[in-house]
C-alpha positions in Angstrom: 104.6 54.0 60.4 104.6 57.1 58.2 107.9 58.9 59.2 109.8 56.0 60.7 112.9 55.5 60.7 113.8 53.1 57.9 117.7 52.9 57.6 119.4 52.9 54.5 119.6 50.4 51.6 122.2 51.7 50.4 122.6 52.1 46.6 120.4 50.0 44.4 120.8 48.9 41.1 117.7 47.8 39.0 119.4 46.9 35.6 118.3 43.5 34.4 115.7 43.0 36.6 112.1 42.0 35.6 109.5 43.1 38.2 105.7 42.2 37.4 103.3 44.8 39.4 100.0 43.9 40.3 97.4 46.9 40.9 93.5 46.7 42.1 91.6 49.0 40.8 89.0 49.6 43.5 89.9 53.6 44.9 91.8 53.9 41.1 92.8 57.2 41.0 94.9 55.9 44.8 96.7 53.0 43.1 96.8 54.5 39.9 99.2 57.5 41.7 100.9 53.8 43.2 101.2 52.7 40.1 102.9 55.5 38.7 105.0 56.5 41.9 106.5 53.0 41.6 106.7 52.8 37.7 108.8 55.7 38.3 111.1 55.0 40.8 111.8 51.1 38.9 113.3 53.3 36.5 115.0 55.5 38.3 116.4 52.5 39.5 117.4 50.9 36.5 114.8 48.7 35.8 114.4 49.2 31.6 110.3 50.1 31.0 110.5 46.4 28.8 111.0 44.9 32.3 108.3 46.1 34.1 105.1 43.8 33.9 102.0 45.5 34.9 98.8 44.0 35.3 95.5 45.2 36.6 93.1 43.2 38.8 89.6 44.2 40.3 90.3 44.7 44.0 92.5 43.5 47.0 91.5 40.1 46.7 92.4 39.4 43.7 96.0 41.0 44.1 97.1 37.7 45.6 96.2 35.2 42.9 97.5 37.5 40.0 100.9 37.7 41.4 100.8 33.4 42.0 99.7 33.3 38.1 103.0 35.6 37.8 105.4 33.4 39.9 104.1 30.8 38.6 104.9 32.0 34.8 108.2 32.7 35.9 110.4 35.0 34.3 110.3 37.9 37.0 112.9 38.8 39.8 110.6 40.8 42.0 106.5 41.3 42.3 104.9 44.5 43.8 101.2 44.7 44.9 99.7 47.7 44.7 96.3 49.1 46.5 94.2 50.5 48.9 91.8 49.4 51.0 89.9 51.9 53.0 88.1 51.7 56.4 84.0 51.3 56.3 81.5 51.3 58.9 81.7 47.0 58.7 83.5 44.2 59.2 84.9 44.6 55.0 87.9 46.2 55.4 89.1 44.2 58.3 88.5 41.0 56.3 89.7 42.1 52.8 93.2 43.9 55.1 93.8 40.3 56.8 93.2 37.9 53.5 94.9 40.2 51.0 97.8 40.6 53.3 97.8 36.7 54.0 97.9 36.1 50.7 100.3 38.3 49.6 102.6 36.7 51.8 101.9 33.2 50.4 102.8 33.7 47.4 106.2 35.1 48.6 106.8 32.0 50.5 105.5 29.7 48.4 107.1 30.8 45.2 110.4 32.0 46.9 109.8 35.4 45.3 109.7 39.3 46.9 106.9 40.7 46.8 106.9 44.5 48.2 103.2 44.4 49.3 101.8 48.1 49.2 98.3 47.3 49.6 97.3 50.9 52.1 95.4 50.0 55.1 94.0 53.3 56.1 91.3 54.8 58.1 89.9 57.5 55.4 90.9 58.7 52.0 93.1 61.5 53.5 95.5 58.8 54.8 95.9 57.3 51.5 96.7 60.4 49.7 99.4 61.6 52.6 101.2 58.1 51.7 100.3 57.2 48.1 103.4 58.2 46.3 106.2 57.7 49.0 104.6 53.8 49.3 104.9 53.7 45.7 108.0 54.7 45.5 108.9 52.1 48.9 107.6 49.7 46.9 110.0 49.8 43.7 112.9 50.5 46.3 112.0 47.0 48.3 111.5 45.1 45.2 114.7 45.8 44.0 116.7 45.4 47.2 115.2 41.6 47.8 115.8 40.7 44.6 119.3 41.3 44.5 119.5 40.5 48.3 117.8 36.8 47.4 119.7 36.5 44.5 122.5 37.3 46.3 121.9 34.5 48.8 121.0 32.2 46.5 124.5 31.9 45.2 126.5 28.5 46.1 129.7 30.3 46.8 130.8 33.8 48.4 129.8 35.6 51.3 126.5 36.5 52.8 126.2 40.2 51.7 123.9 42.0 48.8 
C-alpha cells in the first residue's frame, strides 16, 4: 500500500554483493524507469555497477524463469524482478498478476535466494507512474537487506541478527 508504514531497515550496506535484475519489457518506458530507479539505488547502496546483472525478458511471464536460469547459474546474492502489468477489460491481467507472482516466489523458495519482486499490479497507467520509481528503489533496498539478513542466518555460529 502506497504510503504505508514500512519501518526501518536500518543502514544497509551493498558492497560485495552481486544482484541479477530481471526486467519485462511489456509497458517499457514503466520498467525501464524500474530499472533505472533500482540500478540507482544498488549503487547508492554499495553494490559496484560490475555486480549488477541485468537481463531483459519479453513480459511478466517470463520474469520467473529468467531469474531460475539465474539461481540456477549461481554466483548472485540477491534477484529483483522488475515490471508492470496493467488492468484490461479481461481475465489477462488477473492471470498473468497470479502466475508471475507464483512464480516469482518459487524460485525464491526453491533456490533459497531473495528475490524483491516489483512486478506493479495496477488498475491504469497512472498508478504505475505514481509508484514506478519509489518500487524501484524498494526493490534495490529489499534485495540488499535479505541478502545480508540470509547470509546472516546462514552462518553456523553467532547470533540471530543482520
Amino acid at each position: 500500500m502506497q504510503g504505508a508504514d514500512r519501518g526501518q531497515a536500518g543502514a544497509l550496506d551493498g558492497r560485495g554483493l552481486r544482484v541479477a535484475v530481471v526486467q519485462a519489457r511489456f509497458n517499457a518506458e514503466l520498467t525501464g524507469t524500474l530499472w533505472r530507479a533500482c540500478r540507482d539505488e544498488l549503487r547508492s547502496l554499495g553494490v559496484a555497477d560490475d555486480a549488477i546483472v541485468h537481463v531483459e525478458v519479453a513480459g511478466a511471464l517470463e520474469v520467473p524463469l529468467a531469474l531460475s536460469a539465474l539461481a540456477r547459474r549461481g554466483g548472485v546474492d540477491a534477484l529483483v524482478a522488475l515490471g508492470c502489468i496493467v488492468r484490461g477489460e479481461t481475465y489477462h491481467f488477473e492471470l498473468v498478476a497470479n502466475e508471475s507472482g507464483a512464480g516469482v516466489t518459487r524460485v525464491g523458495l526453491d533456490h533459497h535466494l531473495p528475490i524483491a519482486n516489483a512486478i506493479l499490479t495496477v488498475e491504469n497507467e497512472a498508478q504505475a507512474w505514481a509508484r514506478a520509481e519509489d518500487k524501484g528503489r524498494d526493490a534495490a533496498r529489499v534485495a540488499v537487506e535479505m541478502a545480508r539478513l540470509l547470509a546472516s542466518l546462514a552462518a553456523p555460529t553467532g547470533p540471530l541478527t543482520p
